[in-house]
C-alpha positions, 0 to 999 in steps of 0.5 A: 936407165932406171935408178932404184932408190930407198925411202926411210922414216916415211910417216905413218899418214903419209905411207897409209895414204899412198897405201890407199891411193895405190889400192884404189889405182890398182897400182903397187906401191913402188908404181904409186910412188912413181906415179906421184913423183911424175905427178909433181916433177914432169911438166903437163904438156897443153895444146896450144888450141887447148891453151888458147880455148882456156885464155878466151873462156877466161876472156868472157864477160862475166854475167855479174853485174856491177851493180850485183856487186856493190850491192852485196858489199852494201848488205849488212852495213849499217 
């Protein structure tokens, strides 16, 4: 059942700033806010295949060189 709650002594930033953001998502303001607690409080949901897509591009040798490395730590000493 859905709750109804106040919101008072927003700060003027804050409230223009969700102001902006619920223009530009063609939202209402109450639906903006809604939108950003979801943002923040509900869990993402990933794939178990998109999880495992992201650990193997993580897995991937880098095309830096040690040799790279050093170097640039090298540059600008005396």
């Amino acid at each position: 059942m859905p709750m109804t709650i106040t919101l008072k002594n927003i700060p003027d930033g804050i409230y223009a700033q969700l102001r902006q953001s619920a223009d530009r998502h063609h939202r209402s303001l109450n639906s903006e806010v809604i939108a950003c607690l979801e943002r923040v409080l509900l869990p993402v949901a990933i794939e178990p295949e998109e999880r495992l897509a992201r650990i193997q591009r993580l897995r991937q040798p880098s095309a830096i060189k040690a040799s790279s490395i050093d170097k640039a730590k090298r540059t600008g000493r005396p």
